[in-house]
Each structure stands twice: as structure tokens, then as C-alpha cells.
C-alpha positions in Angstrom: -5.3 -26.4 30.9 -8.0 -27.6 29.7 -11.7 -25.9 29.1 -15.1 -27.3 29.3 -17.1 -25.7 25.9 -21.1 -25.6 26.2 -22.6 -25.7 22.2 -25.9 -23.7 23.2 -27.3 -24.7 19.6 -26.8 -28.9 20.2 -26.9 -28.6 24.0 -23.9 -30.9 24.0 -20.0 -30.2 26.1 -16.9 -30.8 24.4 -13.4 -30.6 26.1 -11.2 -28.4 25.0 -7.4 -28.2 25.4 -6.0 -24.5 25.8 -2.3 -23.3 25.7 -1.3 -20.0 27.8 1.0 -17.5 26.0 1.6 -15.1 28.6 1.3 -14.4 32.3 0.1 -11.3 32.7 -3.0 -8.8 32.0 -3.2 -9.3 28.0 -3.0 -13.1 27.9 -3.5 -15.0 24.7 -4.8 -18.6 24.4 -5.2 -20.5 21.7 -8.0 -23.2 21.5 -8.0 -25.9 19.3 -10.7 -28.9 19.0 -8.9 -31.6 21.1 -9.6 -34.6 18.8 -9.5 -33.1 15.5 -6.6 -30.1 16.3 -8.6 -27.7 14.3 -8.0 -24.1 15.3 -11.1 -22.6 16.7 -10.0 -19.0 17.7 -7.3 -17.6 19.8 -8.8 -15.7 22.8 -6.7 -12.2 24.1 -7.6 -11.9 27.4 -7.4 -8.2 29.1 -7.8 -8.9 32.5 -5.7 -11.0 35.1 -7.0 -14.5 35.4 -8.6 -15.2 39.0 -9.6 -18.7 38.9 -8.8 -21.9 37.1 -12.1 -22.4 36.0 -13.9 -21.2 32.7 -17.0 -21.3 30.9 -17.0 -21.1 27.0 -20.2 -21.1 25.3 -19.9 -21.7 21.5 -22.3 -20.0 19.6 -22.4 -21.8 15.9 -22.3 -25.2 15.3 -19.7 -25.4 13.0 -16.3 -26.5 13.3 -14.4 -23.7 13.0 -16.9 -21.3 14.4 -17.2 -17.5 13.7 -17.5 -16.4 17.4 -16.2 -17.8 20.3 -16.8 -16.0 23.9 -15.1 -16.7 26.8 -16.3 -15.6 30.0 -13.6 -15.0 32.4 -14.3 -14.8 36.5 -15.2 -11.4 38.0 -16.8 -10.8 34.4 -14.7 -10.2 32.0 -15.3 -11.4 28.3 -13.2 -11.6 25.7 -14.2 -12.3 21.9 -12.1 -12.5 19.1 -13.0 -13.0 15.3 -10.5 -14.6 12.7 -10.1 -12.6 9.3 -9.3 -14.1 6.0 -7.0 -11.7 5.3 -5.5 -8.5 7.2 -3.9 -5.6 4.7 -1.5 -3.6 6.3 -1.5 -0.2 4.4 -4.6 1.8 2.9 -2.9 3.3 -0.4 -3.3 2.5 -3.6 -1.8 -1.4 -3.5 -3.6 -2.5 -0.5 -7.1 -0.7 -1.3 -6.5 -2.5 -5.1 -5.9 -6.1 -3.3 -9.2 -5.6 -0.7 -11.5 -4.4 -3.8 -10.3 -7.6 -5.6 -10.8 -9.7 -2.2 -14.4 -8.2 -2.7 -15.2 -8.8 -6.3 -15.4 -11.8 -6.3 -18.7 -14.0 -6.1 -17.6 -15.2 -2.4 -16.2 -12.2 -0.9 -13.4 -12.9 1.7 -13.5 -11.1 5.0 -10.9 -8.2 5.1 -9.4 -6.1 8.0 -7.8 -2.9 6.3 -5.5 -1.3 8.8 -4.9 2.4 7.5 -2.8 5.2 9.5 -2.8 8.1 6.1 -2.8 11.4 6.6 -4.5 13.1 4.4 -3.3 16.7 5.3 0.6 15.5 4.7 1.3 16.4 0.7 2.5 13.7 -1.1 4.3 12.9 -4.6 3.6 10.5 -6.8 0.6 12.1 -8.4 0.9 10.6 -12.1 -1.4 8.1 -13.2 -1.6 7.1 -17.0 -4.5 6.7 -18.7 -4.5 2.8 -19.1 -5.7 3.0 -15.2 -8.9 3.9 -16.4 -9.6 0.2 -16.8 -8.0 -1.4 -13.9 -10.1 1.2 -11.4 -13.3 -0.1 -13.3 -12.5 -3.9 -13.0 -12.2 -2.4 -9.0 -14.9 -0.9 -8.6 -17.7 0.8 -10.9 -18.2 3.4 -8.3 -13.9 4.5 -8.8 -14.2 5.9 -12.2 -17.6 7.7 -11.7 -15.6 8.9 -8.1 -12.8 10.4 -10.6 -14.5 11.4 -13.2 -16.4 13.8 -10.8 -13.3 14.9 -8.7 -11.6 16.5 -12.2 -14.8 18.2 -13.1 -14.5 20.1 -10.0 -11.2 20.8 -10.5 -9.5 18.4 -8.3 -7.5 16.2 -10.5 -5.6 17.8 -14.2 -5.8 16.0 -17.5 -2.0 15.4 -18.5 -1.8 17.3 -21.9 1.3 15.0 -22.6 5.2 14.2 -21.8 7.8 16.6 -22.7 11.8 15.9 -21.9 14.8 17.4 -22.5 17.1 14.0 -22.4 19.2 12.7 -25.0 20.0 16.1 -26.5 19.2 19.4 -25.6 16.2 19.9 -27.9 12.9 19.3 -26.2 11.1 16.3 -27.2 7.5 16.2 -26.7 4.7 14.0 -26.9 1.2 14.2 -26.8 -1.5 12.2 -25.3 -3.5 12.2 -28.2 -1.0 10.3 -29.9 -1.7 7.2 -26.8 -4.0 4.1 -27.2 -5.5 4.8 -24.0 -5.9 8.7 -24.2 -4.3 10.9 -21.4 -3.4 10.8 -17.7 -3.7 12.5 -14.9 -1.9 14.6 -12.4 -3.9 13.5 -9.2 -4.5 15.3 -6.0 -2.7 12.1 -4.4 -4.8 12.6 -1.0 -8.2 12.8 -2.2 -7.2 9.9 -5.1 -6.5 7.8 -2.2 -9.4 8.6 0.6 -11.4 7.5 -2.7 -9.8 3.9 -3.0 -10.3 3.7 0.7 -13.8 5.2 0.0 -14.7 2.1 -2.3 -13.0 -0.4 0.1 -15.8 1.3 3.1 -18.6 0.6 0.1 -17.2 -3.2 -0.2 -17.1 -3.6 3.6 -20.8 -2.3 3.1 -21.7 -5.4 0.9 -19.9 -8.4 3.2 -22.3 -7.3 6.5 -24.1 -10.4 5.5 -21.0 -12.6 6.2 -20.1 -13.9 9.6 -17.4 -11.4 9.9 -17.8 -8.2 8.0 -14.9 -6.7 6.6 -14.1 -3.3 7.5 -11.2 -0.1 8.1 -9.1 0.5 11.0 -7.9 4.0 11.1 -4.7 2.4 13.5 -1.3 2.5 13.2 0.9 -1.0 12.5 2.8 -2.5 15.8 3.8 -5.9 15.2 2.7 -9.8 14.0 3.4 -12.5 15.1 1.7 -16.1 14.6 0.1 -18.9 16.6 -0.5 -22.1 15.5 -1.4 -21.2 12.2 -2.9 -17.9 12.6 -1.8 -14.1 12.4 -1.7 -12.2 15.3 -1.5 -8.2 14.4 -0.7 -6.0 16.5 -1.8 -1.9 16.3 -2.1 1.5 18.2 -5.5 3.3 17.2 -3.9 6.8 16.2 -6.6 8.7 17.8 -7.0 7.2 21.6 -3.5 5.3 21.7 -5.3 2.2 22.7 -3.8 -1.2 21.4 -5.6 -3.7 19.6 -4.9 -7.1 18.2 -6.7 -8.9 15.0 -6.5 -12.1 13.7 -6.1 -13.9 10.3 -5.3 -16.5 8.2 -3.2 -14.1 5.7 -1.2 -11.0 6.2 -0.3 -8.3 3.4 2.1 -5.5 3.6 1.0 -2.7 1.7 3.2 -0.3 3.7 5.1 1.3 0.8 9.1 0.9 0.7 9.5 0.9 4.1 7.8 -2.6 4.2 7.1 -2.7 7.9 5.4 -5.7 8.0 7.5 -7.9 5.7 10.7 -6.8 8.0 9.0 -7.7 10.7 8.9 -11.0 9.7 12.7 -10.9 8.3 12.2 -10.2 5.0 15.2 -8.3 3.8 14.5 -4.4 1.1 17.6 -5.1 -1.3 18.3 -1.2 -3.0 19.6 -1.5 -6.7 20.8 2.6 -6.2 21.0 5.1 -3.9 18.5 7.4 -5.4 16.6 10.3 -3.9 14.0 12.7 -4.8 14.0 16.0 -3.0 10.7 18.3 -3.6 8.8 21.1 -3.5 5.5 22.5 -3.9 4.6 25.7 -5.4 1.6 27.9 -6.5 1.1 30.5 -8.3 -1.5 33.3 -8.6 -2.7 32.1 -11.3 -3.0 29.1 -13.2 0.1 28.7 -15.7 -2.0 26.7 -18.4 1.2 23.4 -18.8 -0.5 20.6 -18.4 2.5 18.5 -19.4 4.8 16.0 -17.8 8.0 18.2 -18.2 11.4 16.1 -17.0 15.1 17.5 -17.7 18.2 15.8 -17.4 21.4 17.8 -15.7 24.8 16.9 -15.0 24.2 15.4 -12.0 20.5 14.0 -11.8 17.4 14.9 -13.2 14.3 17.3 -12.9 10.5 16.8 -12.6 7.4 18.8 -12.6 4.0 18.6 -13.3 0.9 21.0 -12.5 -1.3 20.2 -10.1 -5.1 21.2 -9.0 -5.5 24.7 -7.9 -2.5 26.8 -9.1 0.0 24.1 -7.8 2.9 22.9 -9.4 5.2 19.9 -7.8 9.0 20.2 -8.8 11.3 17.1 -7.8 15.1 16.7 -8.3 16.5 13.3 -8.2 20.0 12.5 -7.6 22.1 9.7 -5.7 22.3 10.6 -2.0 26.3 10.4 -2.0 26.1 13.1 -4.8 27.4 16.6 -3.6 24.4 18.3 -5.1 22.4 16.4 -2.6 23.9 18.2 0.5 23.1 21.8 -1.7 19.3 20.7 -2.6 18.3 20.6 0.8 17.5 24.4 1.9 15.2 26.1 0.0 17.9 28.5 -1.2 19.9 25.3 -2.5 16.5 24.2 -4.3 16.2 27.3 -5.8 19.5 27.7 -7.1 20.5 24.1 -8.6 17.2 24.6 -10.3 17.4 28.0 -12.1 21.4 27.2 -12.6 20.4 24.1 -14.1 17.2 23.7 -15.8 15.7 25.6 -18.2 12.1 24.6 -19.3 11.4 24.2 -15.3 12.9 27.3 -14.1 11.4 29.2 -17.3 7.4 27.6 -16.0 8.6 28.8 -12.5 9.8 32.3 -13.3 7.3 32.9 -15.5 4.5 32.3 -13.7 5.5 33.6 -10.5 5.5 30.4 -8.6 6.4 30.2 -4.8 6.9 27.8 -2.0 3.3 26.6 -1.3 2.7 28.5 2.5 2.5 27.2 5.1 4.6 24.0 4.8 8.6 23.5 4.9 10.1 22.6 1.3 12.1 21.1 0.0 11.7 17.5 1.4 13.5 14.1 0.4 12.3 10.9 0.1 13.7 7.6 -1.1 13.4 7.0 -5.2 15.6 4.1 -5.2 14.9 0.9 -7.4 14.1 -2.0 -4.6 12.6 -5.6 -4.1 12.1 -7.7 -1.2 14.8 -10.8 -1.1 11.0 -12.5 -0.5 8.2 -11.4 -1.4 5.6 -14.2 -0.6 6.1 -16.8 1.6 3.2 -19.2 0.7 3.6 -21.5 3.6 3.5 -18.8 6.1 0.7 -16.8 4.5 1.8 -13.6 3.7 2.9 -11.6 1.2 4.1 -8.1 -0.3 2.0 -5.6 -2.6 2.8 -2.0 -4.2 6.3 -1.0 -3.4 6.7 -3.1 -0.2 7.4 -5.8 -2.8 9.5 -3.9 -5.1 9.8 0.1 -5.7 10.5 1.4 -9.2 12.6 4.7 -10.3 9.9 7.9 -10.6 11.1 7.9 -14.6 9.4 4.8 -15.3 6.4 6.4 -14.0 4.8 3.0 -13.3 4.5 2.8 -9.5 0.9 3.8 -9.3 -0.6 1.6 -12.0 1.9 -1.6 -11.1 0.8 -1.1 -7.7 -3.0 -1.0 -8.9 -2.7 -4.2 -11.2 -0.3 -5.8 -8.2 -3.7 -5.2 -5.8 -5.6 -7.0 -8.5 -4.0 -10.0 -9.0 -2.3 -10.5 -5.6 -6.2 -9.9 -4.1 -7.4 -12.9 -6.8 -4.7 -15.4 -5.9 -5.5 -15.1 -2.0 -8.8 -15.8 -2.4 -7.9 -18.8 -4.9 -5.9 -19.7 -2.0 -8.4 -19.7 0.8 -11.0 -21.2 -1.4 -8.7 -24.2 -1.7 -7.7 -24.7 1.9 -11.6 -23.6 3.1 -13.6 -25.5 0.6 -10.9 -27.7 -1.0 -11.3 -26.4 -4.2 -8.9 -27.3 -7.1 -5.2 -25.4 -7.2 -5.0 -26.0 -11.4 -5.6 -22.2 -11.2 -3.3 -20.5 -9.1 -0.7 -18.5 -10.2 2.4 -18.2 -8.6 3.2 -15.0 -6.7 6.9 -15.3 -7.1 7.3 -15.5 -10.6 4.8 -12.7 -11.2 7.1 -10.2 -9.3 10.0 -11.8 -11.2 8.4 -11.1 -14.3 8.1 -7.9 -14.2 11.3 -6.8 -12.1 13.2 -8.1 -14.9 10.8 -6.1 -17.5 11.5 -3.1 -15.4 15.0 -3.1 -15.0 15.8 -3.6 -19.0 13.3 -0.7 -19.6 15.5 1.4 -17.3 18.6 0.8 -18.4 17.9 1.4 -21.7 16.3 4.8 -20.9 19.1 5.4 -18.8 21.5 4.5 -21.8 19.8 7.7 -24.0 20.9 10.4 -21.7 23.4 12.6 -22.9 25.6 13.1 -20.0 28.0 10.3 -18.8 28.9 11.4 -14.9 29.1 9.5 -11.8 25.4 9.4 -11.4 24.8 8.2 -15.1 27.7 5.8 -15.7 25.9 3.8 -12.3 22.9 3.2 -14.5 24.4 2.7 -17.8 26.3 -0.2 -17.3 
């Protein structure tokens, strides 16, 4: 088929060649310059075609324009817009790698597609005090944002770590004692709206470009790719109406579950079978521990940490083969594998008169497991992996959040190294590679671990798999 194009700015017609990619209501077409085969835009249709004839108007007189309309008989139009780079996933990771997609002195256009619920409680609530700096580089706005969230009361100073691991004395350790000073135990919800909240005031700051960047608050369908460009397809969680967006990169920033990546065949390879089953608690008053408190058992080990308003999160992780892992699953179970077991925890939880937070069904499991994509970056097909969709670590390390955060940074960086190069031709002496940074530090990770591992005094099933 091919399609007569009208440039309303030089009054001139060009002919352009068009290839159909479906039959039916929904129709894609792709349109490419017909002497010089660069991509122009690729059209979604959402009515049935009546006719064989079409008028285009171009409105820019670029090559590769920003906005190409097609009007379709009986009236329909149908625009479409190409993104530098769509981000599948608003947490931590994916915010990190659109704030550093907007840092720099030419920011890159960014779709980030977001389906968070904030009213679902989450773990993973630690963030060490180095993080201070990364969220600065971000954003100036992020620290100021946190800063005034734990003056109202939202987020805890972390007094310290205490642990009960190689012997049965208590070892503890005291944030003082740290170069950067101490962490925090984070209302993970609110932490993350205010990522997304510094993404919005980015988005802000690119209206002046061709195509704004901006948040979708849709839920991840599918991708797939078109001569050259990304075709992503969502359902907006509020109206259930389907969308598709366009780009010349794709990022999954969907946590382990790494929707995107397995969408595209990449394959989650699991180091251990590890699980973390939890609970949230509160008290009638606050219980004052501001530490990091973790104890190891015979058959996994224990985690808690205070949280804003009276709450306290307590996790157990164990393998998922493990019998204890059948008995941790009703609330009784929790209960009794932690008093039975623990006694720092169940002391702060006896003491204090903690109980299940109302209102919400505890415990719950998630996975904990150690992970990494067989690929993480696939530099031809532009995309790539951030956060734990590229590799998960084990909750002791306590390193997801921040190696998410720094992940974001660089991975954001390299893109935009990337579509300077092949927009602009700029020099590639600078880029990194993607694949040796995640080997890097999977390979710091897993010695750390297994010498952590190594210290426990216990030497069961679920140890001896991580000793070795």
C-alpha cells in the first residue's frame, strides 16, 4: 500500500510505502520514508478501514518527525508519538533510571508505566544511610521530600544493627559508628509515591520537548517490536481500556517477576529457594527499638524492624521445601515458630504488646531468593533490566533498595549515552557496558553472602546449602 504524505510546512508530497499488520479494528502500520527507509512512526489504527485511500499530513519538517496524523475515511484519526525510552515499573529502580534519563543536559523523553498500590503494605523498608547521596544526585527535591516525611513521623531513623548469629550473644552495632550516619526504616509506600513524585516534577521540566515525558497509572500487557521500534502494550487499571506506546528502548523495572524481560524470553535463574513470610504488628504504644534486630534459628532466620506509627514488621525466612515453611503460614504457626524460636524478637513483641496490624490477613510470603536474568541487556534489541528484574539479592545483604537506586542511575546514563550516539552520532568512547556492570557486582554479592552465611552457628539443611 502505499500513502500519499502532504508536508503542510514545504507544501511538497512525498510517497510513502506502508506495511499492514493486522486485519481487523486495531490495525498497526508502520511507515517508513520510501527512499531513505527511515522509520517515521507506526500508526495504531482503532477503526476498520473503509477505503483504500488516505491522507497524511506531516506536520514538522524533519525527517523523523515528532507527530504524524493520519486521517482515516469516515473520520477517524489516529496519532501516535515515539518515546526514547518506555520504563516498565514505578518503584524505586525504574523512578532512579527516569530521574537520571532527566538529569541530564538533553533530557530524553520517558513513558513511565506504573500499576502500585499504595494501600497494599509492602517489605523492604530499609534503606542505609549512603542513599542519602544517590537520592540527591536524583533529584534535589528527594532529600528535602524525606527529610520532611521523618519529621512528621513517617519514616524512623535506624538506631543501628543488632544480631544474634554466630553465637548466641547479641552483637550490636551502632550507626554512629558508620561513615555515612544512619538509615532508615521507610514507610515503603509513601517512599515510593515520592520517587514517582520527583519523576511527575521531571516530566514537568521536558514539556518544552516535542514529546513530553510523563506517568501512566496502567498495568503492563505485552511488547512486541516493529521494524526497529517498541510496541507496548497496557490496560489502564481504572477504565480497563487498552493502550499501546511506542519507543526506541524498553526497561523492565518490574521487580523479580521481570514481566517484561520474560516476555521477550529472557530466562529468572534462582540460586535458592528462599522465602520470607511476614507480618505486621502494632502496638499501643511506641516500643522505643529503633534497631535492625535479625536472629538466626535452626531452620532459617528472623527479621524485624520498627516502623512509623507503633508498627513493627517481623519476617521469617526459610527455603520453601523446609517443613517450618508449611507451619509459618497461619497466623498461629507465625506466632509459635517465633516465640519457640527467637528470643530478642519475641521478647520486643511480648513486651510491648504487639498484634497483628487489623484489618489485613498476616502472615504473607513472598519470594527472597538470590536471582539474575540469563540476560539482562540485549543491546541490539534495545532493552534492558533494572532493580531486581535484573538480579534479586537475599534480604540479609540488605542491599536491594540502594543497588536498585544506583542500578536506575547508571542504567538511566548509559541509555541516554546510547540514544545520543545513534540520534546525534555522538562518540561511543564513553559507554559503559551494561553486562559487565551486573556481572560485577553479582559476583561481589555472592562472595559477601557466602561468607556471611559461613559465620552462622548452625549447620542444617538450610545452612549447609549456603555454606558450601
Amino acid at each position: 500500500m502505499k500513502i500519499r504524505m502532504f508536508n503542510r510546512l514545504t507544501h511538497q508530497r512525498a510517497t510513502y510505502k506502508a506495511w499492514r499488520l493486522e486485519a481487523r479494528p486495531g490495525d498497526a502500520y508502520i511507515i517508513t520514508n520510501r527512499l531513505s527507509f527511515v522509520i517515521l512512526r507506526i500508526l495504531h489504527v482503532t477503526e476498520a478501514l473503509t477505503g483504500s485511500s488516505w491522507s497524511v499530513t506531516r506536520h514538522c519538517a524533519q525527517a523523523a518527525p515528532a507527530l504524524v496524523t493520519v486521517f482515516i475515511p469516515g473520520g477517524c484519526m489516529a496519532t501516535q508519538q515515539v518515546y526514547d525510552v518506555i520504563i516498565v515499573g514505578g518503584g524505586p529502580a525504574g523512578c532512579a533510571t527516569a530521574l537520571a534519563l532527566h538529569r541530564i543536559d538533553s533530557p530524553r523523553s520517558v513513558l513511565l508505566i506504573d500499576d502500585a498500590d499504595p494501600a497494599i503494605f509492602k517489605i523492604g523498608e530499609s534503606l542505609p544511610g549512603i542513599a542519602l547521596q544517590t537520592l540527591a544526585y536524583l533529584s534535589p527535591t528527594l532529600s528535602d521530600s524525606l527529610s520532611h516525611d521523618i519529621a512528621q513521623g513517617d519514616h524512623a531513623r535506624c538506631s543501628g544493627n543488632a544480631s544474634v548469629w554466630s553465637s548466641q550473644e547479641l552483637h550490636e552495632e551502632y550507626s554512629l559508628t558508620r561513615l555515612y550516619g544512619s538509615g532508615w526504616h521507610l514507610d515503603r509506600p509513601l517512599f515510593d509515591e515520592s520517587l514517582r513524585q520527583a519523576v511527575r516534577e521531571g516530566c514537568d521540566k521536558s514539556k518544552h520537548n516535542s514529546l513530553p515525558s510523563r506517568i501512566v497509572r496502567e498495568q503492563f500487557v505485552s511488547i512486541e517490536k516493529h521494524d526497529g521500534i517498541w510496541c507496548v502494550h497496557t490496560k489502564h487499571l481504572d477504565t480497563g481500556s487498552t493502550n499501546c506506546y511506542y519507543s526506541k528502548w524498553a526497561v523492565d523495572a518490574t521487580g523479580r517477576k521481570a514481566s517484561l524481560a520474560r516476555k521477550l524470553g529472557a530466562t529468572t535463574l534462582k540460586t535458592d529457594k528462599l522465602l520470607a513470610f511476614y507480618s505486621l504488628f502494632v502496638s499501643p504504644e511506641d516500643d522505643g527499638d529503633r534497631r535492625t534486630l535479625i536472629e538466626a534459628t535452626e531452620s532459617g532466620w528472623w527479621y524485624t524492624s520498627s516502623l512509623p506509627h507503633n508498627r513493627r514488621v517481623v519476617v521469617y525466612h526459610t527455603d520453601d521445601d523446609d517443613p517450618s515453611a508449611k507451619l509459618v503460614r497461619t497466623a498461629d504457626g507465625f506466632l509459635d515458630l517465633l516465640h519457640n524460636h527467637t528470643q530478642h524478637i519475641s521478647s520486643i513483641i511480648t513486651t510491648h504488646h504487639h498484634d497483628f496490624f487489623p484489618g489485613q490477613k498476616f502472615p504473607r510470603s513472598t519470594s527472597a531468593n538470590s536471582s539474575v536474568l540469563d540476560l539482562t541487556c540485549d543491546e541490539t534489541e534495545h532493552w534492558c533490566a533494572v532493580g531486581d528484574a535484573a538480579m534479586a539479592f537475599d534480604p540479609l545483604s540488605s542491599q536491594g533498595m540502594i543497588t536498585a537506586l544506583n542500578a536506575g542511575c547508571f542504567i538511566g546514563e548509559e541509555l541516554a549515552k546510547r540514544i545520543s550516539m545513534e540520534s546525534e552520532g555522538a562518540g561511543s568512547e564513553e559507554i559503559s557496558s551494561i553486562l559487565d556492570y551486573y556481572a560485577a557486582i553479582t559476583q561481589q554479592y555472592e562472595k559477601e553472602k557466602k561468607q556471611y552465611y559461613r559465620l552462622a552457628r548452625f549447620n542444617g539443611g538450610f545452612w549447609a546449602k549456603r555454606q558450601v
